[in-house]
C-alpha positions as CSV (number, residue, x, y, z in Angstrom):
1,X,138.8,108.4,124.5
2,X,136.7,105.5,124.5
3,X,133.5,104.9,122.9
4,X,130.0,102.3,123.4
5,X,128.9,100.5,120.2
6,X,125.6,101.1,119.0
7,X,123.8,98.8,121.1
8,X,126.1,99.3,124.4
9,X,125.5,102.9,124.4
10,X,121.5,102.4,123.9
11,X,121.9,100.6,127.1
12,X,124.2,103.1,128.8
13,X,121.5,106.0,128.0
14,X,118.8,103.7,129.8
15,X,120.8,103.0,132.3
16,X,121.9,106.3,133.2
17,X,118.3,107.8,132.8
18,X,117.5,105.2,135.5
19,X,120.1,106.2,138.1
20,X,119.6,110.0,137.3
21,X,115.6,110.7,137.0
22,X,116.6,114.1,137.9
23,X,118.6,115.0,134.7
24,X,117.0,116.0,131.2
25,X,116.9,113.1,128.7
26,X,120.5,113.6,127.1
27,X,120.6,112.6,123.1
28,X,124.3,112.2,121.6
29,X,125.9,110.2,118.9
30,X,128.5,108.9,121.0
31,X,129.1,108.6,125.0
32,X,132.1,109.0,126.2
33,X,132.8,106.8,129.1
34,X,134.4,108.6,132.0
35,X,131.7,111.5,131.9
36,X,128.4,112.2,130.5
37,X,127.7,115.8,129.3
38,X,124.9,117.3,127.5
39,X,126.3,119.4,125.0
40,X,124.8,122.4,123.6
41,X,123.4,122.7,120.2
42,X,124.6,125.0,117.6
43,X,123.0,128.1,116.7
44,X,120.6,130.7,118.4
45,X,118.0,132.9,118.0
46,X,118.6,135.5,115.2
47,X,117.8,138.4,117.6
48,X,119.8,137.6,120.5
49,X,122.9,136.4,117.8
50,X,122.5,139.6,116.4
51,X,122.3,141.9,119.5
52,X,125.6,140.3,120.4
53,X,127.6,142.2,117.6
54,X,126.3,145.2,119.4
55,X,129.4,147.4,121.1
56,X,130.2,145.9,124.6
57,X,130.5,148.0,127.8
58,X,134.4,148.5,128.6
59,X,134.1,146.4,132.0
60,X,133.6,143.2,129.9
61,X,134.4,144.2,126.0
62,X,137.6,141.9,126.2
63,X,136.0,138.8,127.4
64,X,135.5,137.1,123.9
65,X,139.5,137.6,122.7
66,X,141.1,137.3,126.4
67,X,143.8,134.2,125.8
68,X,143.1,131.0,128.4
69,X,145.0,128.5,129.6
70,X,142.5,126.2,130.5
71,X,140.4,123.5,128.1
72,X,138.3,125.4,125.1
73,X,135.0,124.4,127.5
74,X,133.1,125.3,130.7
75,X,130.9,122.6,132.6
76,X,127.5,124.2,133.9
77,X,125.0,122.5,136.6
78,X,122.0,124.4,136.0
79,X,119.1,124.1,137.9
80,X,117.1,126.0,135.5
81,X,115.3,124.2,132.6
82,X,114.9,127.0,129.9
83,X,115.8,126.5,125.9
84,X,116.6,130.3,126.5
85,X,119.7,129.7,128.6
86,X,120.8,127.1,126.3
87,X,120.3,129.7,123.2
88,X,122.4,132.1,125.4
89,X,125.2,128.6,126.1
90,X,125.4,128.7,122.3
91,X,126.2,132.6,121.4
92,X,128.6,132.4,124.0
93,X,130.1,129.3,122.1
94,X,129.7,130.7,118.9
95,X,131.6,134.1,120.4
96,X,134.3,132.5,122.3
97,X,134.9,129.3,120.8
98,X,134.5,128.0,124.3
99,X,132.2,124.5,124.6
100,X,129.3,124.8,126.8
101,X,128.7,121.8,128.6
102,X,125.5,121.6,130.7
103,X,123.7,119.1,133.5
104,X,120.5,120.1,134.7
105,X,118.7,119.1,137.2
106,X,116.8,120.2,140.6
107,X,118.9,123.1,142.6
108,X,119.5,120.6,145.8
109,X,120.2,117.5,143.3
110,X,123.2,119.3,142.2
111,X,124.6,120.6,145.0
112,X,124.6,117.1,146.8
113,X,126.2,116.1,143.6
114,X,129.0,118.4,143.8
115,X,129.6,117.8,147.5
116,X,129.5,113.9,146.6
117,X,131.8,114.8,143.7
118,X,134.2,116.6,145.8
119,X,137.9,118.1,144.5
120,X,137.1,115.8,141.4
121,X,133.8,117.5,140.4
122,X,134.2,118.5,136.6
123,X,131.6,121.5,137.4
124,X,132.8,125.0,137.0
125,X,129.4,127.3,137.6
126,X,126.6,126.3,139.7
127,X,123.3,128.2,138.3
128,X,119.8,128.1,140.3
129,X,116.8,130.2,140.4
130,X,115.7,131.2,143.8
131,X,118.1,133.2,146.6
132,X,117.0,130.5,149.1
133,X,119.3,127.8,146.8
134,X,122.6,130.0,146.3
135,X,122.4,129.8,150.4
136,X,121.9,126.4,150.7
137,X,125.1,125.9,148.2
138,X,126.8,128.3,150.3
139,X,126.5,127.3,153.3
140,X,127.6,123.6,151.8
141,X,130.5,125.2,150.3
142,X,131.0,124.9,147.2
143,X,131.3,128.5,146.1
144,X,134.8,130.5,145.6
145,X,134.9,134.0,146.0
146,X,135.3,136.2,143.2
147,X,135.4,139.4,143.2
148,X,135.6,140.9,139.5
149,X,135.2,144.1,139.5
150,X,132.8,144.1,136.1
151,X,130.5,142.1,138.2
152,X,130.0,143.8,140.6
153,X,129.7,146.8,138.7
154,X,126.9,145.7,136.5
155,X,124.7,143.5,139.8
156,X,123.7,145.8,142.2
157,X,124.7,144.5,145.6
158,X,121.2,143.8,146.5
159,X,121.7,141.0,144.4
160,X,124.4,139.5,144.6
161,X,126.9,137.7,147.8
162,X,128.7,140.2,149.7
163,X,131.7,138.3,149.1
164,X,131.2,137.7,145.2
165,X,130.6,133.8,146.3
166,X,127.5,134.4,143.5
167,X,125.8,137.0,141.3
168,X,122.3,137.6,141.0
169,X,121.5,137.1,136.4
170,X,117.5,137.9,136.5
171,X,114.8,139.0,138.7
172,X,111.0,138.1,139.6
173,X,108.5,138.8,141.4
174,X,106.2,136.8,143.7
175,X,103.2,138.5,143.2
176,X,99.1,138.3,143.5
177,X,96.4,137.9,141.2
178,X,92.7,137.8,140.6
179,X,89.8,137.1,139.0
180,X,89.0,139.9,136.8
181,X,84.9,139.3,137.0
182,X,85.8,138.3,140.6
183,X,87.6,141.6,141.5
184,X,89.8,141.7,144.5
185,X,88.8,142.0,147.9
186,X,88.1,145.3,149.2
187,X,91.0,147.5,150.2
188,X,93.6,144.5,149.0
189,X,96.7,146.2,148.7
190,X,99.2,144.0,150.3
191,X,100.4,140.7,151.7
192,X,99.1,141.5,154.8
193,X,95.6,141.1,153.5
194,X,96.3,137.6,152.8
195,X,95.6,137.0,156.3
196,X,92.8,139.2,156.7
197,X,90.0,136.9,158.1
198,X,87.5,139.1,155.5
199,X,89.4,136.4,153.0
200,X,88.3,133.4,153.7
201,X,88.6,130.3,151.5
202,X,89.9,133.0,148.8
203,X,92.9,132.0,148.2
204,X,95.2,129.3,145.8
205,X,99.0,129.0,146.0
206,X,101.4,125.8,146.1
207,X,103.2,123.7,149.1
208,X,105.3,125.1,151.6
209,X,107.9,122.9,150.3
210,X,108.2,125.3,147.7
211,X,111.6,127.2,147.7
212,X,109.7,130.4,146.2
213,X,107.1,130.6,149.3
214,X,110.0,129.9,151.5
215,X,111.6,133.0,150.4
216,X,108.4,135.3,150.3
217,X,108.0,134.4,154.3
218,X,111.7,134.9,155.0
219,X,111.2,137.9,153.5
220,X,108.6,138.6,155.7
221,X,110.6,137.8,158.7
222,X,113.6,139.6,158.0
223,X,111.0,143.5,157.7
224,X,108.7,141.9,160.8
225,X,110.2,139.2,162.6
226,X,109.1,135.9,163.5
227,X,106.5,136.3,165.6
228,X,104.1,138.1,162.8
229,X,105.5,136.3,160.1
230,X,103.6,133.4,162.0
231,X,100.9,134.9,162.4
232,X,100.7,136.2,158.6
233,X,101.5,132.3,157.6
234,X,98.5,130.9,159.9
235,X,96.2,133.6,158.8
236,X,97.1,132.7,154.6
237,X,96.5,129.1,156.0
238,X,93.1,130.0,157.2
239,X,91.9,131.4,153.8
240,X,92.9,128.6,152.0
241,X,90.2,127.7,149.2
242,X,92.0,124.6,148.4
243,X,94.5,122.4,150.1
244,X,97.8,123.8,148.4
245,X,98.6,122.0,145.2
246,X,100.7,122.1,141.7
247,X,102.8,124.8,140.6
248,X,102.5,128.3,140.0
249,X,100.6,127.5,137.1
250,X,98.2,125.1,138.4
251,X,97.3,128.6,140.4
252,X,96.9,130.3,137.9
253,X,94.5,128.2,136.0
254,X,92.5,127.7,139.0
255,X,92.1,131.4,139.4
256,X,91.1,132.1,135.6
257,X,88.6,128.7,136.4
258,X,87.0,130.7,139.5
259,X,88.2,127.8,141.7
260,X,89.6,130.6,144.0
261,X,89.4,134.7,143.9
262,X,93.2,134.9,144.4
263,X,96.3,133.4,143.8
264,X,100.3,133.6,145.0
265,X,102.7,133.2,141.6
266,X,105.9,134.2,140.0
267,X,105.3,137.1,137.6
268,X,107.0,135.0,135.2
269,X,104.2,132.2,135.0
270,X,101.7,135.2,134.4
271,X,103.7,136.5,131.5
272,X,103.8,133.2,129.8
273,X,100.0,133.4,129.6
274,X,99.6,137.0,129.1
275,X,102.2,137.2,126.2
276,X,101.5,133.2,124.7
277,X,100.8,133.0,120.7
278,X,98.3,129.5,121.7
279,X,94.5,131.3,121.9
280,X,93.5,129.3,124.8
281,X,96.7,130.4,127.1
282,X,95.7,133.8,126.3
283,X,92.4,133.3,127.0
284,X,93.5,132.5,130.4
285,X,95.8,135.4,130.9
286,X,93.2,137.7,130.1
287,X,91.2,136.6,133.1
288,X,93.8,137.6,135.7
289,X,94.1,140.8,137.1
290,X,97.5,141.6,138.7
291,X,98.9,143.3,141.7
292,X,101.7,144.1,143.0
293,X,101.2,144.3,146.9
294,X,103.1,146.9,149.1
295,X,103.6,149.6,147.1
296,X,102.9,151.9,149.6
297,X,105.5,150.6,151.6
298,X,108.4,148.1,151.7
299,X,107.2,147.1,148.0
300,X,106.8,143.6,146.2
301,X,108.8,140.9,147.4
302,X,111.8,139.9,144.8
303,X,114.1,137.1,143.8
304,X,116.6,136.3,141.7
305,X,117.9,133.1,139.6
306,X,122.2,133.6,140.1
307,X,125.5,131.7,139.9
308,X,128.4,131.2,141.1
309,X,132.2,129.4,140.3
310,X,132.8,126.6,141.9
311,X,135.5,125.6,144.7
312,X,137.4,122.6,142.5
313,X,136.1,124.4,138.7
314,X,139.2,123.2,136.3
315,X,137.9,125.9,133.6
316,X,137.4,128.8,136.3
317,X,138.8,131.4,134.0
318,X,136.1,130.3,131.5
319,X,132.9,130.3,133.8
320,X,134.4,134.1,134.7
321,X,133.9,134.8,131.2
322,X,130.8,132.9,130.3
323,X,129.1,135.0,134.2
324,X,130.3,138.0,132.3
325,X,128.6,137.3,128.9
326,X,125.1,136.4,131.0
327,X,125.7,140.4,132.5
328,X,125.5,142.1,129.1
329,X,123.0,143.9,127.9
330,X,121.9,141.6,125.3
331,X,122.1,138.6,127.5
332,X,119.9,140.2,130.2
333,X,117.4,141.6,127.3
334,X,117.1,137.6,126.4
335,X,116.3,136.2,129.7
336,X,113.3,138.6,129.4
337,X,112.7,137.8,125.8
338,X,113.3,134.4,126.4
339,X,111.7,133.8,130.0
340,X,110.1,136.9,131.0
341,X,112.3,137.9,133.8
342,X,113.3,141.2,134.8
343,X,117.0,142.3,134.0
344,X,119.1,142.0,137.0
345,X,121.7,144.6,135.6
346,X,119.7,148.3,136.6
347,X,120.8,150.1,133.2
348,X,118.3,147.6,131.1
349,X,114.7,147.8,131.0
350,X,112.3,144.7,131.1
351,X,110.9,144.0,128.0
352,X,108.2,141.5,126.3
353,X,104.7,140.6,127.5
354,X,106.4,141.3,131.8
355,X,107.2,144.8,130.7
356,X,103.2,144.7,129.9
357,X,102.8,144.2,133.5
358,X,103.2,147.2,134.5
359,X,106.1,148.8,136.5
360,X,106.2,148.8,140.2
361,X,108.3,149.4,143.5
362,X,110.4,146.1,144.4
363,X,111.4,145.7,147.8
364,X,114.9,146.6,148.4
365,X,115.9,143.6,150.7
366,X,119.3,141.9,150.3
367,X,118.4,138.5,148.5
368,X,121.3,137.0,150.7
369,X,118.7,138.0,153.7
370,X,116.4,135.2,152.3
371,X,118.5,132.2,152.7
372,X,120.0,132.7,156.4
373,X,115.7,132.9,157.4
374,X,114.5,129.7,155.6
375,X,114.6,127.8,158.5
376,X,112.8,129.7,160.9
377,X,110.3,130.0,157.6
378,X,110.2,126.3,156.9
379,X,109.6,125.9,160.6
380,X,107.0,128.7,160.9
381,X,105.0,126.9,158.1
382,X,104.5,123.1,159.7
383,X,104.0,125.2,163.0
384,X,100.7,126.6,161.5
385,X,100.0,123.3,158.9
386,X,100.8,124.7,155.7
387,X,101.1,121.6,154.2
């Protein structure tokens, strides 16, 4: 293995933050030439560390001793930029003995980046966080079935591939809120109401670009069909009270600010504020009322963040194990803890400041669904100028 000198490799790191603006900032002692990895730090939170010496269902209880074949590692694209999951990389390292090494970067990045990389791409699981990614990988190809049974037994088929291409690891929900001295609109109970002309210059929520408001109107088009998923999408565009802008919580501020009486976000992002230690955050949270819309019918639109093993992964056997280890119990109770999502796995129960939420009726709509109508959505939105 060849290593930079001290000056060479400060170089190399500039360089290669110039030709990959995508990637996280990577720090390491050394570079190694023919690939650059960041490697996960040791140690982990003390709860989730400690919830792992917890007895193991039987479907997975021999993943940590099972003899491999393959090198003591598993290389992870990850699409999803959370000190959680890398606290999760590291009990699993710390378990198996098995190296963690992860690239992040956008969802699309990567896959074009695996496609480029082809049948020499060192990646071995491909993680993302919307439904509306996992299809775009899938229909690029890059996925291998798998069908292990203690998958599929702990993701309920709602949430994952029906042919075990990828598995569904955490849930949320794209959901509405308010101003509390605002109050909602009369009779708001559902996305419907977004449209109602009654709302007029109401309403904040991102881009169209945005993968998250592509799947909510896929969604919409796979219970209504096209034709009044249009009309739903030029009736939202209609009660704009802003030109669409920022993330989810740039809406959020601007709803707490009185900007705008309503507001389209991830149940996440409201989490963060409702459940944050910093006194202005929570200041902010406790401005926002919360609904979730269509309870009294098809109920809130969900998604998912998944993963799946790639085509050409050298340590498949080890990305198998490492999906496995994401499924149990206390891995599903830390992307709550860590991230406020909901637990994809049915037998555990959300937790932290999203649990404070309140419970609710999800809509029961394959997440697979949302991918193969993203087109007609994207199309749908320049039809009626969401920008």
């Amino acid at each position: 293995m060849t290593h930079l000198t001290s000056s060479a490799a400060q170089t190399f790191k500039s360089l290669i933050r110039l030709l990959t603006p995508y990637q996280r900032p990577i720090a390491l002692p050394a570079l190694n030439t023919a690939v650059l990895w960041r490697t996960t730090l040791t140690g982990a939170m003390a709860l989730t560390a400690a919830a792992c010496g917890e007895v193991q269902p039987e479907t997975d209880a021999g993943a940590d001793n099972a003899p491999s074949q393959e090198a003591s590692e598993v290389n992870v694209y990850s699409g999803r930029h959370y000190e959680s999951d890398i606290t999760l990389f590291n009990t699993f390292t710390e378990k198996t003995g098995i190296k963690v090494n992860v690239i992040e970067a956008g969802g699309d990045a990567l896959i074009e980046r695996v496609v480029r990389e082809g049948d020499a791409s060192p990646a071995d699981l491909f993680i993302t966080a919307d439904a509306g990614i996992l299809w775009r990988a899938e229909q690029r190809e890059i996925f291998r079935s798998n069908n292990n049974e203690a998958l599929k037994a702990r993701v309920p088929a709602q949430f994952r591939h029906p042919e075990g291409k990828w598995y569904g690891l955490s849930k949320r929900a794209r959901i509405i809120i308010y101003n509390k001295e605002m109050g909602l609109p009369e009779g708001f109970r559902n996305y419907d109401d977004l449209a109602n002309s009654d709302n007029v210059e109401t309403i904040c929520v991102r881009s169209s670009s945005n993968i998250y408001n592509q799947s909510l109107l896929a969604s919409i088009i796979a219970h209504e069909g096209e034709a009044v998923a249009e009309a739903w999408a030029r009736g939202v565009v209609a009660n704009f009270a802003r030109k669409p802008q920022g993330n989810d919580t740039s809406q959020i501020e601007a709803v707490a600010a009185r900007l705008c009486r309503i507001g389209i976000v991830n149940s996440y992002y409201v989490a963060r504020f409702v459940g944050s230690d910093d006194a202005d955050k929570a200041a902010i949270g406790d401005k926002l009322g919360v609904l979730f819309p269509n309870q009294e019918g098809r109920g809130t639109h969900i998604n998912i963040s998944g993963a799946g093993i790639l085509t050409h992964a050298p340590n498949a056997a080890n990305a198998e194990r490492l999906l496995e280890f994401l499924l149990r119990d206390e891995s599903q109770e830390a992307f709550a803890i860590g991230n406020n999502e909901y637990p994809v796995v049915a037998s555990v129960a959300p937790s932290g400041p999203v649990a404070a939420l309140g419970a609710f009726r999800a809509d029961d709509l394959p997440v697979a669904t949302l991918g193969a109508n993203q087109h007609s959505a994207v199309q749908i939105f320049d039809r009626v100028g969401w920008p």
